[in-house]
C-alpha positions as CSV (number, residue, x, y, z in Angstrom):
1,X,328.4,-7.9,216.8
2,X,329.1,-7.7,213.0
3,X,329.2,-11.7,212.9
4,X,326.0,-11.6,214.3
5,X,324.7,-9.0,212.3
6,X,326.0,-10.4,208.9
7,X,324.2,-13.8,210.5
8,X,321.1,-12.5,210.8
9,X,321.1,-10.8,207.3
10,X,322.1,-14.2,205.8
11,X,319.3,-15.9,208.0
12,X,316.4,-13.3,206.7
13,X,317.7,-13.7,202.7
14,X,317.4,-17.8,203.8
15,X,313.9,-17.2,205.1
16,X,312.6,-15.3,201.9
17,X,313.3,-19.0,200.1
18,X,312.5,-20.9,203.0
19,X,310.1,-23.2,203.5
20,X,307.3,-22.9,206.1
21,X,308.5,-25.7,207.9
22,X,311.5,-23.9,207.9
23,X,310.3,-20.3,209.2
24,X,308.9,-22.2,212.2
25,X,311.6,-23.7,212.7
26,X,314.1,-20.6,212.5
27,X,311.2,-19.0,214.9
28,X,311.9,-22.0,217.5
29,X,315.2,-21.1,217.8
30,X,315.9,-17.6,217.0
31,X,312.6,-16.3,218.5
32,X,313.9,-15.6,222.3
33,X,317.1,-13.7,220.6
34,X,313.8,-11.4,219.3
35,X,315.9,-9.6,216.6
């Protein structure tokens, strides 16, 4: 769970200088996991 954990922390630093197009994407294919 720490590789998942460290993941997530490195997705949510991406989406603070993401795109939109980006954030919808991430939320297409992260958004079941509902972290």
């Amino acid at each position: 769970m720490r590789n998942l954990t460290s993941q997530l922390a490195l997705l949510s630093t991406w989406l603070q200088k993401s795109l939109p197009d980006k954030v919808i994407l991430t939320k297409l294919i992260y958004g079941p996991l509902e972290f």
